[in-house]
MARROMAR-449754 format. One record per residue (C-alpha): residue number from 1; residue in three letters; x, y, z. Coordinates in steps of 0.2 Angstrom, whole numbers, plus 5000, padded with zeros to 4 digits. Layout:
N
NUM|ALA|X|Y|Z
...
% end
This chain:
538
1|UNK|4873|4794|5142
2|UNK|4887|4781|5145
3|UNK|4883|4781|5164
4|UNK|4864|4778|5158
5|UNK|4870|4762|5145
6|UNK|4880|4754|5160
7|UNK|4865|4754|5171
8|UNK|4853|4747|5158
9|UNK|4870|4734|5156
10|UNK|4871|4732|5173
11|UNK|4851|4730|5178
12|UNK|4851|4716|5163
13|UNK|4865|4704|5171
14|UNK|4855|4705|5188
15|UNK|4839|4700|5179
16|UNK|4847|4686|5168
17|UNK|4854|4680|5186
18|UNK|4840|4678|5195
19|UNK|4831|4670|5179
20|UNK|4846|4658|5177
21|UNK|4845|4654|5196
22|UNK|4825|4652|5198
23|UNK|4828|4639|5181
24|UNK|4839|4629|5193
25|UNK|4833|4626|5209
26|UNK|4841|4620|5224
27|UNK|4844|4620|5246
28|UNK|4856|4627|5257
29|UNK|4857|4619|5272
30|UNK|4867|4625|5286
31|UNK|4873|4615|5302
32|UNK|4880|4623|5316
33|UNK|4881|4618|5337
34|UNK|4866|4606|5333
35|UNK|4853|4615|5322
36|UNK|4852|4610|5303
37|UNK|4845|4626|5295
38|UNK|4840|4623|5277
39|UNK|4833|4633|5264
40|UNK|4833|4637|5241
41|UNK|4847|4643|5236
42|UNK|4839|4660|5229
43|UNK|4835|4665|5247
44|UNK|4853|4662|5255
45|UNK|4860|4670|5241
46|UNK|4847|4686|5246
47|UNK|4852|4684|5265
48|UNK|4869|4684|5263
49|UNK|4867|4700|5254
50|UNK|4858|4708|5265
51|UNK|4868|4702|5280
52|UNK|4882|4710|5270
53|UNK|4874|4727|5269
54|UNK|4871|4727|5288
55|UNK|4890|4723|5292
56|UNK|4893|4738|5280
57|UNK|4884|4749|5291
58|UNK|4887|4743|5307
59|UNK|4905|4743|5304
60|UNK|4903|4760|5294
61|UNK|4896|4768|5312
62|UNK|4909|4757|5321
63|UNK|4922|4768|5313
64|UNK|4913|4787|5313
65|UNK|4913|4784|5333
66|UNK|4929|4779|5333
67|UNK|4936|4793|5321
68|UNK|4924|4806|5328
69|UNK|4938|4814|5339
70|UNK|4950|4816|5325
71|UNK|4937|4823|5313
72|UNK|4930|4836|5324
73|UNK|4951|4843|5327
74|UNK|4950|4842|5308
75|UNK|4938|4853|5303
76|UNK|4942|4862|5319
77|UNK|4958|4863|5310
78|UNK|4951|4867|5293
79|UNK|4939|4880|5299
80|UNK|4956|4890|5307
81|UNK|4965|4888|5293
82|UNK|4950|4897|5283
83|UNK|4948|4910|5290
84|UNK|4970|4913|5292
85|UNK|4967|4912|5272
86|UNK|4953|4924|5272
87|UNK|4965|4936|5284
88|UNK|4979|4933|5272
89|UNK|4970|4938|5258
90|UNK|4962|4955|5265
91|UNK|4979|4958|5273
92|UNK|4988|4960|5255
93|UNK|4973|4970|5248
94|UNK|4976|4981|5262
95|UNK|4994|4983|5260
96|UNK|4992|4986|5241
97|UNK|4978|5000|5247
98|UNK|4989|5008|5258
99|UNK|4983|5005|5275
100|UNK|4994|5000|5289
101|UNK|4982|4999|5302
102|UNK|4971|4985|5293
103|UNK|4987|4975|5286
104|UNK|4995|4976|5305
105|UNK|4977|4969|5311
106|UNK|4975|4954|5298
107|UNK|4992|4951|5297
108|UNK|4992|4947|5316
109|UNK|4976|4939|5312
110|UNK|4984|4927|5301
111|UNK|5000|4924|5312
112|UNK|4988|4917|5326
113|UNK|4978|4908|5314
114|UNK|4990|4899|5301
115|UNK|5007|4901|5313
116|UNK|5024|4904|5305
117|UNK|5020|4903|5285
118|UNK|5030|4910|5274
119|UNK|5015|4921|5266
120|UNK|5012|4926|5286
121|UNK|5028|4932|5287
122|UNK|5027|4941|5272
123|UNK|5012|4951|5277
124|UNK|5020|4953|5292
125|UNK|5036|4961|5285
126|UNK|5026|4972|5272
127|UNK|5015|4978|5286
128|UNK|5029|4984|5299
129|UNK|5036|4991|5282
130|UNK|5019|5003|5276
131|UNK|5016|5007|5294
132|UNK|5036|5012|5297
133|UNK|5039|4998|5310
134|UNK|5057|4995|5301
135|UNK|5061|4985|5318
136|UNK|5049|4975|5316
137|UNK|5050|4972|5295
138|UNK|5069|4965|5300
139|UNK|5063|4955|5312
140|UNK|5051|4947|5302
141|UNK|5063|4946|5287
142|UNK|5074|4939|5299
143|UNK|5064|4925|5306
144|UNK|5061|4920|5283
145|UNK|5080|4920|5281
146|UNK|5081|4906|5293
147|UNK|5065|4895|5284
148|UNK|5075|4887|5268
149|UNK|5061|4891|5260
150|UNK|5059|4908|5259
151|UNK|5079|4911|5265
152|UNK|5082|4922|5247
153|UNK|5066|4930|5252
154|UNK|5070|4936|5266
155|UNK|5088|4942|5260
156|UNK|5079|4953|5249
157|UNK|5069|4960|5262
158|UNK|5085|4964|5271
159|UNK|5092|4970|5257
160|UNK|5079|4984|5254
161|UNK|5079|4988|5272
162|UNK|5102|4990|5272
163|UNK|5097|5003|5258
164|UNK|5084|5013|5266
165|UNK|5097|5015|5280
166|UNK|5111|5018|5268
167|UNK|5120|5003|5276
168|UNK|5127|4999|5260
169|UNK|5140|4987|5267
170|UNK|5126|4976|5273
171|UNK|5116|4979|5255
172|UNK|5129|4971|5249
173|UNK|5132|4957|5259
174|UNK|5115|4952|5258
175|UNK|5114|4952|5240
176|UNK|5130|4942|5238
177|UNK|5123|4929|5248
178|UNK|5105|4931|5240
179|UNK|5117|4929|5223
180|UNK|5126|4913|5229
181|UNK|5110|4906|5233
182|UNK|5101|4908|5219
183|UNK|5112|4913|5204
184|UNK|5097|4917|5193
185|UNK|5090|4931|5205
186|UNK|5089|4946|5195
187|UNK|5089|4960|5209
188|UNK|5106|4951|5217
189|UNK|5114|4950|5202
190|UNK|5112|4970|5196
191|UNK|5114|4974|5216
192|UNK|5131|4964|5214
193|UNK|5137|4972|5197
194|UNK|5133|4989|5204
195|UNK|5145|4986|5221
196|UNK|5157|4979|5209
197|UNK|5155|4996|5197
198|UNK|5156|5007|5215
199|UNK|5174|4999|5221
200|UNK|5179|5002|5198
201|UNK|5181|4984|5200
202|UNK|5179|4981|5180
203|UNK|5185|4964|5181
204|UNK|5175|4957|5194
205|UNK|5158|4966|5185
206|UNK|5165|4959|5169
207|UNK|5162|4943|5178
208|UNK|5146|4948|5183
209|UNK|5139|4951|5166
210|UNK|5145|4934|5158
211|UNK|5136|4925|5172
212|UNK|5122|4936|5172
213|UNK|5124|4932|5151
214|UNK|5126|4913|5153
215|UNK|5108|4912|5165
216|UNK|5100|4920|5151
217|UNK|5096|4936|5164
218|UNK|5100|4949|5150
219|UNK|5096|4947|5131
220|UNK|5115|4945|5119
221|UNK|5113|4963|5114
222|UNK|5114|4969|5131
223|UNK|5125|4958|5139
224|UNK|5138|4964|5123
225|UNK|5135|4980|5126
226|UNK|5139|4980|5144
227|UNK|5155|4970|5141
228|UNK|5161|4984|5128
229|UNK|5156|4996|5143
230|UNK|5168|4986|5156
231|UNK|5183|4982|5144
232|UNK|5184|4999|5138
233|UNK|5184|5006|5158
234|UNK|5198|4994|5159
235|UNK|5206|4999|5144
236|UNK|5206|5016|5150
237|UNK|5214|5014|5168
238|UNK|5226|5004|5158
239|UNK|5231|5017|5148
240|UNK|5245|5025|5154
241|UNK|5256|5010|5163
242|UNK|5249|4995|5153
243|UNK|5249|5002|5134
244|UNK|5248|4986|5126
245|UNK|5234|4979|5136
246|UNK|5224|4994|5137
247|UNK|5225|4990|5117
248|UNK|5220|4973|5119
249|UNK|5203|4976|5128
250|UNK|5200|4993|5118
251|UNK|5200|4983|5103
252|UNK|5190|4969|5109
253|UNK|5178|4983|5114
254|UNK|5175|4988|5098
255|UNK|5171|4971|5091
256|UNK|5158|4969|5102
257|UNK|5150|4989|5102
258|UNK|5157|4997|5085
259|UNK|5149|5011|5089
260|UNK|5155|5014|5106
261|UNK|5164|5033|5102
262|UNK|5175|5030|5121
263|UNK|5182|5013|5115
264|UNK|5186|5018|5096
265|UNK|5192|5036|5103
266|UNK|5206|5024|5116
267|UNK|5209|5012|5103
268|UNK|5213|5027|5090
269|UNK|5225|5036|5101
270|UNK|5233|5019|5108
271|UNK|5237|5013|5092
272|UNK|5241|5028|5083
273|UNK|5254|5031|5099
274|UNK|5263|5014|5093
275|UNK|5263|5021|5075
276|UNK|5249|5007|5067
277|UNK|5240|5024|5061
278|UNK|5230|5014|5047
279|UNK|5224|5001|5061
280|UNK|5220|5016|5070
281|UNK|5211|5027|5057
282|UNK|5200|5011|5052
283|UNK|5195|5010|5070
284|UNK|5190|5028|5071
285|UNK|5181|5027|5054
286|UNK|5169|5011|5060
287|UNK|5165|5022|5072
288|UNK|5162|5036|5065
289|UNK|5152|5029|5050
290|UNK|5139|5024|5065
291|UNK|5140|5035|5077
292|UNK|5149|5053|5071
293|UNK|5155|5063|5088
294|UNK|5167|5076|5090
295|UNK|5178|5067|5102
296|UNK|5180|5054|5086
297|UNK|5184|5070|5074
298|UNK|5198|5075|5088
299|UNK|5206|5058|5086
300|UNK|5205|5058|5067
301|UNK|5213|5075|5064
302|UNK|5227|5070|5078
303|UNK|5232|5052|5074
304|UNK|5249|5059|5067
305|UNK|5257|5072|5077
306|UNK|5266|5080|5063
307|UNK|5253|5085|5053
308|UNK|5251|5102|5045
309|UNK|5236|5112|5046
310|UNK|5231|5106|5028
311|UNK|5232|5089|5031
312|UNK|5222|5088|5046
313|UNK|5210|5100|5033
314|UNK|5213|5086|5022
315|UNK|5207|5069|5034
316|UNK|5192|5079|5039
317|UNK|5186|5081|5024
318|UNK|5187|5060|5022
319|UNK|5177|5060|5037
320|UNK|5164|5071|5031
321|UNK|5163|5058|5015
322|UNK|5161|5045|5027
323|UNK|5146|5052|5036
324|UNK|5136|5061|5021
325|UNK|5142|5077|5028
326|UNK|5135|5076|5046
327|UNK|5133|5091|5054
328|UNK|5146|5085|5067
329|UNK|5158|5083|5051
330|UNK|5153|5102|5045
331|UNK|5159|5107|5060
332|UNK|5175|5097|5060
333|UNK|5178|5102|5043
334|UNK|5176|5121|5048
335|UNK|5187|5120|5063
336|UNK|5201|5114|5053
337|UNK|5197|5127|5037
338|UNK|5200|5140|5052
339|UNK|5216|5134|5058
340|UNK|5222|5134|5041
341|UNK|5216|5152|5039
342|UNK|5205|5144|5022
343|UNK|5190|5155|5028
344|UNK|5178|5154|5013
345|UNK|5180|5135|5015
346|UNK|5175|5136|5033
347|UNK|5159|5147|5033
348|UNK|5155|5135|5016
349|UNK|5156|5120|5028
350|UNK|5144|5129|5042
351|UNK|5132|5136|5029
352|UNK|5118|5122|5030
353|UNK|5120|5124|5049
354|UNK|5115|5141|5051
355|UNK|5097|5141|5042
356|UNK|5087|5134|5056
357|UNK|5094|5138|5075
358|UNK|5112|5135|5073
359|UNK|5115|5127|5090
360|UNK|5130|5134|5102
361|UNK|5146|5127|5096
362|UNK|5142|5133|5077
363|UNK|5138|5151|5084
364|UNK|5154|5152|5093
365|UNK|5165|5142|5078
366|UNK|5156|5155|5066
367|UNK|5162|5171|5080
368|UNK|5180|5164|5080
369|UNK|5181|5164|5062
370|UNK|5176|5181|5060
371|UNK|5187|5184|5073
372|UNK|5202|5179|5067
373|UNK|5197|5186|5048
374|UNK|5191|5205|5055
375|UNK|5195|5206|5074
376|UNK|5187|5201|5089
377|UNK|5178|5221|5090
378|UNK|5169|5217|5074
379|UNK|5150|5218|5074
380|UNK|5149|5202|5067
381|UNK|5160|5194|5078
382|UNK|5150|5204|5091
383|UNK|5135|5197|5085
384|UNK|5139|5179|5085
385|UNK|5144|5178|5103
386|UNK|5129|5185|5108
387|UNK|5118|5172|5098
388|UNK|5130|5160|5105
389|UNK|5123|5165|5122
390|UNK|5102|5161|5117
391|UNK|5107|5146|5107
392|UNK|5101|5129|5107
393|UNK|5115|5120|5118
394|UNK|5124|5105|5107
395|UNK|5126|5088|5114
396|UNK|5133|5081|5131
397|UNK|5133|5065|5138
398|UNK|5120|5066|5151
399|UNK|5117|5051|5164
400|UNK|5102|5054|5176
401|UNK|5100|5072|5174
402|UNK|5119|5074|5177
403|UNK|5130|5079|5161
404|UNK|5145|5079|5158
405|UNK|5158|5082|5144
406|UNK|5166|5066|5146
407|UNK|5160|5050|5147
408|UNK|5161|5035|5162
409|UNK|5157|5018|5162
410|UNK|5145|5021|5177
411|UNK|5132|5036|5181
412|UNK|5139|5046|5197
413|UNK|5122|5046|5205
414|UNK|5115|5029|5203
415|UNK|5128|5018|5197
416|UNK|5120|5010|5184
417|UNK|5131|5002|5170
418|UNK|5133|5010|5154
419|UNK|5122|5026|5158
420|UNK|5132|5041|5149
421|UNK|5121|5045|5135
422|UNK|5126|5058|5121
423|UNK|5111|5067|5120
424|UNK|5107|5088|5120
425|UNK|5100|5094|5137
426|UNK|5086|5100|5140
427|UNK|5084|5121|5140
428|UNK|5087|5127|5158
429|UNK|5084|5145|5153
430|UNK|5065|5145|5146
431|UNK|5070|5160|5135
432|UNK|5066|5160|5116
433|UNK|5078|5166|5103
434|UNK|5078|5184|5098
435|UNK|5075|5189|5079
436|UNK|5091|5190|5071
437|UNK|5096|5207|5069
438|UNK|5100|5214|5054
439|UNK|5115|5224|5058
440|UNK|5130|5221|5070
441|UNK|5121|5225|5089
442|UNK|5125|5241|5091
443|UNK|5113|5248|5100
444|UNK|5109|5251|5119
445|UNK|5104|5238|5130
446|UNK|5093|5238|5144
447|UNK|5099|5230|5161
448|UNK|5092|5230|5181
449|UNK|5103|5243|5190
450|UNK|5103|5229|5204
451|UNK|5104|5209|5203
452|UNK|5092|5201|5203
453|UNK|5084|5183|5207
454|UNK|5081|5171|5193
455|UNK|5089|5165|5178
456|UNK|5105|5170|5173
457|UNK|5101|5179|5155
458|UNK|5118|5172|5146
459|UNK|5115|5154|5151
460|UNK|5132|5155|5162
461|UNK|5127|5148|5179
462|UNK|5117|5133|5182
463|UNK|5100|5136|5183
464|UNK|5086|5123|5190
465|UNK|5067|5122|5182
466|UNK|5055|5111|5189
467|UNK|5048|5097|5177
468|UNK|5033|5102|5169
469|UNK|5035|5122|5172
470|UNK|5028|5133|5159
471|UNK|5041|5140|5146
472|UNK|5039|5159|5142
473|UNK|5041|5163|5125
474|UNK|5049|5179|5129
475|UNK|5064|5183|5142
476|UNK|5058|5189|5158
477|UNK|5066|5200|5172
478|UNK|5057|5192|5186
479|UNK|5052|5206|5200
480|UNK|5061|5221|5191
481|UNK|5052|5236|5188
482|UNK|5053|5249|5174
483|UNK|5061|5261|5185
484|UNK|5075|5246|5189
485|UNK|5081|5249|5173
486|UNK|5093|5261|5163
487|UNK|5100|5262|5147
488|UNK|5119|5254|5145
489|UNK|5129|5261|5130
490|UNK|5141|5248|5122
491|UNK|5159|5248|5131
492|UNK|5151|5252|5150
493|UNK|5145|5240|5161
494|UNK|5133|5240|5173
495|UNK|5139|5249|5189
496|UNK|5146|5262|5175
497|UNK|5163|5258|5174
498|UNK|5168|5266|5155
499|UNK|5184|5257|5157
500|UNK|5177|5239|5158
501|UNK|5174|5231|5142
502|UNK|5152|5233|5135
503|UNK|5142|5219|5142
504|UNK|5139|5210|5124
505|UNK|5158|5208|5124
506|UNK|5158|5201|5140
507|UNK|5146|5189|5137
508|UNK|5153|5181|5123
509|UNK|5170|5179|5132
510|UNK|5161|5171|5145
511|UNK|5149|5159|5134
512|UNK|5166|5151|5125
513|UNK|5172|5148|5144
514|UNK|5179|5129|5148
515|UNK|5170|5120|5162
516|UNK|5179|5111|5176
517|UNK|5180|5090|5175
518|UNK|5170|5080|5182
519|UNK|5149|5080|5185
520|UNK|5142|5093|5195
521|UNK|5124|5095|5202
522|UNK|5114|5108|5196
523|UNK|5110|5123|5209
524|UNK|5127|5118|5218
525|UNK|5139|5131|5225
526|UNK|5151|5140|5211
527|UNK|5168|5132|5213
528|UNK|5185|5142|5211
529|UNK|5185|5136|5194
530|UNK|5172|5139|5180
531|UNK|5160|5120|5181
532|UNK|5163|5108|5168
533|UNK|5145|5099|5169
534|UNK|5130|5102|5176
535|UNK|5114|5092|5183
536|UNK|5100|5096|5172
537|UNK|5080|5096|5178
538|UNK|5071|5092|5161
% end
């Protein structure tokens, strides 16, 4: 509409032109090298018009023949450039399909057409990398990290490439230099705290994380956490020569994690070993109020050496007030009713425990205090042990599928800050509980008269399920036939040694064995030592 109005605008000047120049008439008269041209004025104004349109395009062709040469390399140019596009394009489609052979084609498609772009040699890298060409990937990533463009790029590339030949000395070399580049580069910055967690350098990865914090790479919740995390691993190598400063960052940690059990447990035995036992029992307490753990309860009962058995009865008590009677408080509670012989106060403690698959740790804490009220050959006592072997294992920090009954700052497998988790495992034996008797087990048992493959039936060796295997609901003897079987009176064993303790005893011996320090991977060899931790395959 506007456009139209300016042309209506436009076309009614013109006309009031002409009109005012046709109400005044005059001549033009032109003299040049002897001739005397002379005409009106309204004609030499429409002949220098239209000599002006004719210079326009004579100049106009003038310059196409003279810029013809440069406009046909130009689209010569821009037709090439096309199509190295169009082979960039179908070149990433094919390495996000999968197919090496297409992405090798266009990417050398592309690296004719387009040259040394930083898109070409991307293509290119990815290409050699999906068809297994590693040369060739470095070579590519290479040639980036000399373009200032695509240097950090190219780094990465490298980086990837160090890992997949488990040249960690040069994954880290790149990624430092990737970091120092570009500070804000996630994948630098986590490669860089993780080599600094792998050398247990706690104060260069606590450096790590405040940078990382100050660039905004990780939220304020996190960055504390890992902080907590780093101070406490310092704390803790700190320890034994460096008291007062282990102190220092253990409490520091718990400012910024209060519910880090590993900080408050340090800071707990620290202070109570320089005799501030009120400092230390409120740290332990702020823990324990958010996150009850038995390594917590331990502390409590122990921050004065020369309490009796009552007294330590006494403080676990205030932490079962603190807690509302968490069931890791009952079992507290019952432990130290048992050491001070109060056995009616123990099994009271346990009692809401034991409606509803008591796990582990409460079977066994329920065998040893009928042990030590009626014997260790009592049926009850007997009978717990055994439900100590079916039952639902109790929590264990566990850091990718590798648990472990004490904690670390990193995981052993991946490195990865702040991993440890205090969780329960997942079963491993794929055995549903029994009924519960109604007597002391008594009666005979049945077991192969030869070992046999599969799942150790008292939960004692490690055992590996793959994810998503089906769970029978009953114990199985995988392989074994009836005639495999005989009947085993209590007190004999299997190869019919009368002497030998029965097989139920054994077993619950065995179930309330320690295991050894340190993660171990599940299915690895048995040690000289009974295994502290296993790997676990959810």
């Amino acid at each position: 509409m506007w456009r139209a109005l300016a042309y209506l605008v436009l076309l009614a000047v013109a006309a009031f032109g002409a009109v005012w120049i046709a109400d005044r008439p005059g001549t033009v008269t032109v003299v040049w090298n002897g001739y005397q041209i002379g005409t009106s004025l309204s004609l030499a104004i429409v002949g220098v018009i239209a000599a002006a349109i004719v210079l326009g395009l004579v100049w106009a062709i003038l310059r196409g023949v003279i810029n013809l040469p440069e406009a046909l390399v130009r689209g010569s140019a821009e037709r090439r450039r096309s199509k190295g596009l169009s082979a960039l394009s179908r070149g990433m489609v094919a390495v996000g399909s999968g197919d090496p052979l297409a992405a090798r084609r266009y990417a050398n498609d592309a690296e004719r057409l387009l040259g040394a772009e930083p898109l070409t040699l991307l293509l290119k890298a990815q290409a050699a990398q999906i068809s297994g060409d590693r040369d060739g990937a470095e070579q590519a990533f290479r040639a980036m990290v000399d373009d200032s463009e695509t240097r950090v790029l190219g780094l990465r590339g490298l980086f990837v490439e160090a890992r997949r030949r488990e040249d960690e000395e040069a994954a880290r070399a790149y990624a430092t230099e990737a970091a120092r580049l570009a500070p804000s580069v996630t994948w630098a910055n986590d490669a860089v705290l993780e080599a600094h967690c792998a050398d247990t350098d706690w104060a260069a990865a606590l450096e790590t994380v405040e940078r990382r914090a100050s660039l905004g790479l990780i939220d304020k919740a996190q960055a504390k956490r890992q902080r907590a995390v780093l101070l406490t691993a310092i704390a803790r190598e700190r320890e034994a020569g460096e008291p007062e400063a282990a102190t220092t960052r253990a409490l520091e940690a718990i400012k910024l994690a209060p519910g880090l059990v590993p900080a408050a447990c340090l800071a707990g035995r620290l202070l109570a070993r320089r005799g501030d036992l009120k400092k230390a029992a409120r740290a332990v307490e702020g823990a324990w109020r958010i996150n009850p753990h038995p390594d917590l309860a331990k502390v409590y009962l122990n921050l004065r050496t020369g309490d009796s058995v009552r007294d330590r009865l006494t403080r676990a008590e205030t932490l079962a007030k603190l807690s509302a009677w968490d069931p890791e408080a009952r079992l507290a509670v019952a432990q130290a009713a048992l050491d001070a012989r109060e056995f009616a106060r123990a099994r009271e403690a346990l009692q809401p425990l034991l409606a509803d698959r008591p796990t582990a740790r409460t079977c066994l804490t329920m065998a040893a205090i009928e042990e030590a009220e009626h014997g260790a050959q009592s049926g009850r006592t007997r009978e717990w042990f055994a439900r100590a072997a079916r039952a639902p294992r109790d929590p264990i920090w566990i850091a990718d599928g590798v648990a472990s009954e004490t904690w670390e700052p990193v995981s052993p497998l991946t490195g990865q800050l702040d991993a440890f988790v205090w969780q329960a495992p997942p079963s491993a034996i794929g055995v549903s509980p029994e009924p519960e008797p109604a007597e002391p087990l008594e009666t005979p048992a049945l077991v192969p008269a030869r070992a046999q493959a599969g799942p150790d039936p008292m939960g004692l060796k490690p055992v590996e399920i793959a994810a998503g295997a089906p769970v029978p609901a009953e114990p199985k003897l995988v392989g074994v036939k009836p005639a495999d079987l005989k009947p085993v009176t209590a007190g004999a064993t299997a190869k019919g040694d009368t002497s030998a303790p029965d097989p139920v005893s054994a077993g619950m011996a065995a179930a309330a064995l320690p295991v050894p320090e340190g993660p171990v991977a599940l299915g690895a060899p048995p040690r000289e030592t009974a295994p502290r931790s296993v790997k676990l395959v959810p």
